[in-house]
Backbone atoms as SQL, in Angstrom:
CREATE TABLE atoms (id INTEGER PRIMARY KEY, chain TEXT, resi INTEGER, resn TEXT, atom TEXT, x REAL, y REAL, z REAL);
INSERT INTO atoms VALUES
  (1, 'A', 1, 'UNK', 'N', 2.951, -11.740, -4.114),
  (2, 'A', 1, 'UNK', 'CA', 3.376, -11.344, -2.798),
  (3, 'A', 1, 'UNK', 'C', 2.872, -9.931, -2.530),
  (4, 'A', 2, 'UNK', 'N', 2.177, -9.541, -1.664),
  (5, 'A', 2, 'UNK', 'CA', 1.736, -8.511, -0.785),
  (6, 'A', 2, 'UNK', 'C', 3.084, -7.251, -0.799),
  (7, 'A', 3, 'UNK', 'N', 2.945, -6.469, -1.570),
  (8, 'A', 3, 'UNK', 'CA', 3.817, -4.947, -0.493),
  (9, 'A', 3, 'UNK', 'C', 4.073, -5.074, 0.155),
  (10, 'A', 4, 'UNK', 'N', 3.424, -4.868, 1.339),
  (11, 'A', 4, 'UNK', 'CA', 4.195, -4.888, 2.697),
  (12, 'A', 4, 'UNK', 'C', 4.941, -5.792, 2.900),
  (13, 'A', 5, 'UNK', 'N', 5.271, -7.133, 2.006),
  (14, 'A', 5, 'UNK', 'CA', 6.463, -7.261, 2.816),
  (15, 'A', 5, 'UNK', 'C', 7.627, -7.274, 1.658),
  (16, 'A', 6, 'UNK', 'N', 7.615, -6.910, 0.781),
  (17, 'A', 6, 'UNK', 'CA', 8.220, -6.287, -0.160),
  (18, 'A', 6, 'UNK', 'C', 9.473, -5.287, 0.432),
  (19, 'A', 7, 'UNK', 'N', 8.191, -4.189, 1.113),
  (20, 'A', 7, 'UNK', 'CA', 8.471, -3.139, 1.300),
  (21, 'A', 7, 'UNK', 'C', 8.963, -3.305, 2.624),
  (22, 'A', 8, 'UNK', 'N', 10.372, -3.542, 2.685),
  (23, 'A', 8, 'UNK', 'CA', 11.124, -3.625, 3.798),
  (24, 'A', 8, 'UNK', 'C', 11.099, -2.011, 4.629),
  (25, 'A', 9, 'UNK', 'N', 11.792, -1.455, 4.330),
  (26, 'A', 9, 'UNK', 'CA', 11.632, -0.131, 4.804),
  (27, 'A', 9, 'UNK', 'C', 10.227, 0.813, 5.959),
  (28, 'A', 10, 'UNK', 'N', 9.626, 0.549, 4.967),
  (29, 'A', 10, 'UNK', 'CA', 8.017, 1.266, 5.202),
  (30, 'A', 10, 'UNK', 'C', 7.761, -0.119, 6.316),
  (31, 'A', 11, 'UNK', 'N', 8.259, -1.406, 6.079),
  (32, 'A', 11, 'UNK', 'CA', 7.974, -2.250, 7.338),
  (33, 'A', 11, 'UNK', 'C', 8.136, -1.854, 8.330),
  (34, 'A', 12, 'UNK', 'N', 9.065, -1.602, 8.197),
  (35, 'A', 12, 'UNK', 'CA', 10.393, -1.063, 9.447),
  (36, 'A', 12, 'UNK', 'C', 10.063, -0.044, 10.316),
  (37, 'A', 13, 'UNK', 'N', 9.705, 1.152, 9.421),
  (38, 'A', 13, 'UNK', 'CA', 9.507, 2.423, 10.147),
  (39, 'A', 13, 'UNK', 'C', 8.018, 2.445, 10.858),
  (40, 'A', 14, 'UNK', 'N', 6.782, 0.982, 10.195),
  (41, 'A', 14, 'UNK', 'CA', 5.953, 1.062, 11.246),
  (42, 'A', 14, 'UNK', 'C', 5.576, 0.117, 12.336),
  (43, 'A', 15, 'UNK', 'N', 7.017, -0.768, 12.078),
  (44, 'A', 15, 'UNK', 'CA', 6.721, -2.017, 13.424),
  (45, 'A', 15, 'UNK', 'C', 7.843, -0.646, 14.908),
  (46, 'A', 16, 'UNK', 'N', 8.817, 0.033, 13.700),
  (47, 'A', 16, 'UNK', 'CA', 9.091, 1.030, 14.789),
  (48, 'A', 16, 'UNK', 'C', 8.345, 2.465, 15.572),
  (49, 'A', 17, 'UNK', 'N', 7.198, 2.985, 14.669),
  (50, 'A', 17, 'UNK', 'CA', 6.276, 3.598, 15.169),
  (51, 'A', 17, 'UNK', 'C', 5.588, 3.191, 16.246),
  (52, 'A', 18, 'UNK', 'N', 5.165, 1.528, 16.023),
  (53, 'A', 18, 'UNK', 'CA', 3.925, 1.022, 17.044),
  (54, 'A', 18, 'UNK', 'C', 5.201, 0.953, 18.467),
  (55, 'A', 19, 'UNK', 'N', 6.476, 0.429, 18.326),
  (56, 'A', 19, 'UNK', 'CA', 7.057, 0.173, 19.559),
  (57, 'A', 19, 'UNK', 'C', 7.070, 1.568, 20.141),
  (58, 'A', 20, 'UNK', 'N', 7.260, 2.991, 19.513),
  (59, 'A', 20, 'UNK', 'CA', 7.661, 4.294, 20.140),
  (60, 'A', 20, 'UNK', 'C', 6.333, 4.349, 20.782),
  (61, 'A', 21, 'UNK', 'N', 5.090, 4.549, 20.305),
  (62, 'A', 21, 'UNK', 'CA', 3.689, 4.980, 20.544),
  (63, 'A', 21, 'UNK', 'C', 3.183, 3.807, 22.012),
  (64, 'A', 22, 'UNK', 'N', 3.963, 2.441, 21.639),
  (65, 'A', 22, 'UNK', 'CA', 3.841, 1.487, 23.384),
  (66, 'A', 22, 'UNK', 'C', 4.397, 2.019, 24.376),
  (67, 'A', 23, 'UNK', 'N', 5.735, 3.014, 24.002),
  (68, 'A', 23, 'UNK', 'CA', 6.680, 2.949, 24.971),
  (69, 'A', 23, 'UNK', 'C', 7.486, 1.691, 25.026),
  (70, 'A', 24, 'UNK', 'N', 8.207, 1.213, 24.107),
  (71, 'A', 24, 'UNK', 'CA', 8.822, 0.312, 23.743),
  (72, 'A', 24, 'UNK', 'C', 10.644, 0.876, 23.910),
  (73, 'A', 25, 'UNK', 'N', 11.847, 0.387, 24.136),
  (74, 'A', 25, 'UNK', 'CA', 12.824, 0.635, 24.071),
  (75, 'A', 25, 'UNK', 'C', 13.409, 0.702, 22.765),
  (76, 'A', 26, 'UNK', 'N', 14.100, 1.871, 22.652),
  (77, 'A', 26, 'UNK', 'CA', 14.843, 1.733, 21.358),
  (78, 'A', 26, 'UNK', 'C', 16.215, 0.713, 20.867),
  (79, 'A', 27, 'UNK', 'N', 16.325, 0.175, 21.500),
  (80, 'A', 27, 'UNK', 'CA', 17.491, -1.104, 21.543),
  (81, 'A', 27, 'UNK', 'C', 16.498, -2.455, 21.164),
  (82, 'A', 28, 'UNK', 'N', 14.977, -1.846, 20.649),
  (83, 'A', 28, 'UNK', 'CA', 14.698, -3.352, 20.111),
  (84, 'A', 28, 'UNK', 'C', 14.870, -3.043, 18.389),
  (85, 'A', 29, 'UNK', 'N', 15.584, -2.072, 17.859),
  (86, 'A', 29, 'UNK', 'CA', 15.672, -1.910, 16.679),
  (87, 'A', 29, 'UNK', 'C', 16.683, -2.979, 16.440),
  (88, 'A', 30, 'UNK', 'N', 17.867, -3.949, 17.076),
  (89, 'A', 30, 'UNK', 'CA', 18.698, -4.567, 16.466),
  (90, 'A', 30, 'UNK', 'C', 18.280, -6.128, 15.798),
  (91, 'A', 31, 'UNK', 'N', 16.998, -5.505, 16.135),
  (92, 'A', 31, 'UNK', 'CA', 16.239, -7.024, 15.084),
  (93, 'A', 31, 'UNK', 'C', 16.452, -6.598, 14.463),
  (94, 'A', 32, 'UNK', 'N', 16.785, -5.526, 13.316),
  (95, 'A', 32, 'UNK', 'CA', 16.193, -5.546, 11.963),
  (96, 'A', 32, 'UNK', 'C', 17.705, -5.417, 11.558),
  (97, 'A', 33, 'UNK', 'N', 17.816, -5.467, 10.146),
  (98, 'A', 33, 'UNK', 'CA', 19.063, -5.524, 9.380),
  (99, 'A', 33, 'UNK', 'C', 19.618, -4.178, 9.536),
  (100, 'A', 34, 'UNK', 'N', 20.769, -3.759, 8.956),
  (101, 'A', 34, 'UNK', 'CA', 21.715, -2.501, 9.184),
  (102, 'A', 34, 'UNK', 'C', 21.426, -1.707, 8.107),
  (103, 'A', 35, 'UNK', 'N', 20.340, -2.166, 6.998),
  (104, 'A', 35, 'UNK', 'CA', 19.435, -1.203, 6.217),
  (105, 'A', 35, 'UNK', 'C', 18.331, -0.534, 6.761),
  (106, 'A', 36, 'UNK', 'N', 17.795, -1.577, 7.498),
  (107, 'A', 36, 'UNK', 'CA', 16.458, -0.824, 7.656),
  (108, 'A', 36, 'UNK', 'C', 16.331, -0.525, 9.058),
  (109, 'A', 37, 'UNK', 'N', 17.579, -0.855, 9.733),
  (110, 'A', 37, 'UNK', 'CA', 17.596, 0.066, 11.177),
  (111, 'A', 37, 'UNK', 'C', 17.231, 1.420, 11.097),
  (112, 'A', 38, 'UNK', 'N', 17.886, 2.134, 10.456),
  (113, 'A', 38, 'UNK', 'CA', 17.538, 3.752, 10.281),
  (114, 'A', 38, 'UNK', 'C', 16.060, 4.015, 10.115),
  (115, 'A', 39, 'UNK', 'N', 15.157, 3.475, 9.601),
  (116, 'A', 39, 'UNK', 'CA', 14.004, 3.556, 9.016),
  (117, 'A', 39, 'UNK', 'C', 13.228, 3.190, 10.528),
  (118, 'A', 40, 'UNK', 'N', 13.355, 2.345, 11.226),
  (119, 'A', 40, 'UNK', 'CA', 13.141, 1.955, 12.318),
  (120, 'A', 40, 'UNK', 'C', 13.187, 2.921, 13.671),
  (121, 'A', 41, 'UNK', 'N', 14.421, 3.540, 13.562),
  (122, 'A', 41, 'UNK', 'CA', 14.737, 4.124, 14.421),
  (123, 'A', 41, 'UNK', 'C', 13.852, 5.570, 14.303),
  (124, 'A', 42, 'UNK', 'N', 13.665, 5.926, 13.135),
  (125, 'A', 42, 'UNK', 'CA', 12.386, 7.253, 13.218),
  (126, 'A', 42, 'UNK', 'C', 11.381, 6.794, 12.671),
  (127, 'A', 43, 'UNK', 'N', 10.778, 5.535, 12.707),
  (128, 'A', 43, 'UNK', 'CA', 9.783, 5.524, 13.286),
  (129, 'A', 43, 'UNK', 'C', 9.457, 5.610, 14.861),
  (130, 'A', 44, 'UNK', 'N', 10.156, 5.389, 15.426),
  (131, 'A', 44, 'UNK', 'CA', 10.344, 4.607, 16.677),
  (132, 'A', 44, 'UNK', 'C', 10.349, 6.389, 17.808),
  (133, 'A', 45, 'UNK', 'N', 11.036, 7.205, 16.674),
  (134, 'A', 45, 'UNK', 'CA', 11.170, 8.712, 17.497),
  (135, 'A', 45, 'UNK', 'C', 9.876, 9.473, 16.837),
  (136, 'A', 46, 'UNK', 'N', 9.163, 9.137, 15.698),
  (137, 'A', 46, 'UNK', 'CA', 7.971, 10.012, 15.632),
  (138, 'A', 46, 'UNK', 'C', 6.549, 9.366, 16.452),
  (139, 'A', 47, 'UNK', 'N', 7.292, 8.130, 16.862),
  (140, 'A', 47, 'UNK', 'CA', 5.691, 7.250, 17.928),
  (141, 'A', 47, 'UNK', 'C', 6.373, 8.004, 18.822),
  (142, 'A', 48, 'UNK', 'N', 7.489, 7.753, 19.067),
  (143, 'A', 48, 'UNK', 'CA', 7.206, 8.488, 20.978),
  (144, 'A', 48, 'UNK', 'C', 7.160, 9.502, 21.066),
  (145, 'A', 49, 'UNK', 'N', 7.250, 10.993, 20.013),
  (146, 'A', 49, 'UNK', 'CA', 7.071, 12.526, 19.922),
  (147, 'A', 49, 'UNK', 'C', 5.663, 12.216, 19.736),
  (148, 'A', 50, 'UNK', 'N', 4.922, 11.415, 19.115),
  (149, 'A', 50, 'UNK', 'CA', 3.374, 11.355, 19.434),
  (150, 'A', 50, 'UNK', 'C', 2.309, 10.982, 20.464),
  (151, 'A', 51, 'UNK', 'N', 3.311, 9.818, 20.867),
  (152, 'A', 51, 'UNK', 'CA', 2.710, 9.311, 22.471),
  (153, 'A', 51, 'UNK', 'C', 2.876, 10.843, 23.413),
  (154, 'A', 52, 'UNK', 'N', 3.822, 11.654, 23.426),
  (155, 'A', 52, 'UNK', 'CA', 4.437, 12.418, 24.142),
  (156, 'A', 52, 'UNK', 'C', 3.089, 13.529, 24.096),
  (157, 'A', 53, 'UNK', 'N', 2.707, 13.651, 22.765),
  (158, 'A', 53, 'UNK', 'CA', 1.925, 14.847, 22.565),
  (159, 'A', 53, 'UNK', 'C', 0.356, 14.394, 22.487),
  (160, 'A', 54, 'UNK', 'N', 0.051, 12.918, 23.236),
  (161, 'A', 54, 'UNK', 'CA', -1.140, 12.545, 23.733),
  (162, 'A', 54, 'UNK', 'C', -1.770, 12.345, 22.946),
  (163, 'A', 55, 'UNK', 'N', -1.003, 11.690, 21.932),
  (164, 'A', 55, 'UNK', 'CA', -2.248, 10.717, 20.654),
  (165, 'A', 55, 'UNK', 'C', -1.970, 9.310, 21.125),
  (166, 'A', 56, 'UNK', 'N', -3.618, 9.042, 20.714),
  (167, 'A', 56, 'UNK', 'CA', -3.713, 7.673, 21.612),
  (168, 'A', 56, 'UNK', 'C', -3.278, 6.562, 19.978),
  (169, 'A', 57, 'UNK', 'N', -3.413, 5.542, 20.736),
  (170, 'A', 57, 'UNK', 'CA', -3.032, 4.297, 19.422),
  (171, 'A', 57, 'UNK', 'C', -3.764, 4.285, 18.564),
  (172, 'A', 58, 'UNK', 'N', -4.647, 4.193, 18.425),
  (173, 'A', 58, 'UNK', 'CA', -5.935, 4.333, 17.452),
  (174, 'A', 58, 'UNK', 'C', -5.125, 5.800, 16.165),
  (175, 'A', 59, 'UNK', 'N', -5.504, 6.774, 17.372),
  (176, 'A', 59, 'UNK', 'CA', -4.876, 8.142, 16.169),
  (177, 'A', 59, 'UNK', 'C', -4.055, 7.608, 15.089),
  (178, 'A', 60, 'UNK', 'N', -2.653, 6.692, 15.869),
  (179, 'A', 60, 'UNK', 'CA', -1.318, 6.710, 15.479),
  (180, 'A', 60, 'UNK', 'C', -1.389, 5.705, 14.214),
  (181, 'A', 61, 'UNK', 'N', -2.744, 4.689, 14.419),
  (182, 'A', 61, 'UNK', 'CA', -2.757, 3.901, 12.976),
  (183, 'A', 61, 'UNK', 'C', -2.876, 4.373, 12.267),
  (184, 'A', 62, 'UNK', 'N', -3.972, 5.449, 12.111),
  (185, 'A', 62, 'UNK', 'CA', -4.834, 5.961, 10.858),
  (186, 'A', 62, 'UNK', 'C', -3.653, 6.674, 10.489),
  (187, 'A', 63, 'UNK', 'N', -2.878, 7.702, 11.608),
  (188, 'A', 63, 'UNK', 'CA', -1.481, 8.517, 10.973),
  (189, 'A', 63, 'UNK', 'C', -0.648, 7.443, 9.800),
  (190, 'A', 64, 'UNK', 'N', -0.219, 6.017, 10.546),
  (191, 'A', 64, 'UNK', 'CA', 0.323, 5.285, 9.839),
  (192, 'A', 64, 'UNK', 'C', -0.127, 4.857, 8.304),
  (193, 'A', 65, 'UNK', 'N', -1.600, 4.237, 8.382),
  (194, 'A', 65, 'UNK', 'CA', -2.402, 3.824, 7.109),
  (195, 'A', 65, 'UNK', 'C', -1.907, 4.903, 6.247),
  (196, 'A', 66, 'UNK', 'N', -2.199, 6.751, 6.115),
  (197, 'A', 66, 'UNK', 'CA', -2.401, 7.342, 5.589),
  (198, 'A', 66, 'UNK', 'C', -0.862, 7.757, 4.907),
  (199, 'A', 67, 'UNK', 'N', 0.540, 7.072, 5.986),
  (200, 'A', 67, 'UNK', 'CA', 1.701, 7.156, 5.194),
  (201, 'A', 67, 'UNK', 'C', 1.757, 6.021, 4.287),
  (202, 'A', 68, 'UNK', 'N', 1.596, 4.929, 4.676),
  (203, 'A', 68, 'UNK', 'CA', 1.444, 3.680, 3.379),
  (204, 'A', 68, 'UNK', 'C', 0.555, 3.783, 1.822),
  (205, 'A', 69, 'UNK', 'N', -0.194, 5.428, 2.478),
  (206, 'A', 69, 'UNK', 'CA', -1.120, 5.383, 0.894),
  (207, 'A', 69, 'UNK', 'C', -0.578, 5.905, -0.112);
């Protein structure tokens, strides 16, 4: 089985990055379990402090890739 999906957490914080960086609502965190909400939820506030400060999507992967390494 693959890490990533192992790795609940680190899931979490970057399916919640990509929703902050869309402009996604933060009330779509109650998909995830009451563990890995938190993890979710800042991802979800460092995509939209990045969308905010005009990094485009592209930027925000490579930011992401380079936390998974």
């Amino acid at each position: 089985m693959k890490k990533q999906k192992r790795d609940i957490h680190q899931r979490a914080y970057t399916k919640g990055y990509r929703a902050g960086m869309a402009g996604r609502s933060k009330g779509l965190s109650d998909q995830f379990s009451e563990q890995a909400r938190p993890d979710w939820l800042a991802g979800w506030r460092e995509g939209r402090e990045d969308m905010w400060n005009g990094f485009t999507s592209v930027e925000g992967t490579h930011k992401i890739a380079s936390f998974a390494s």
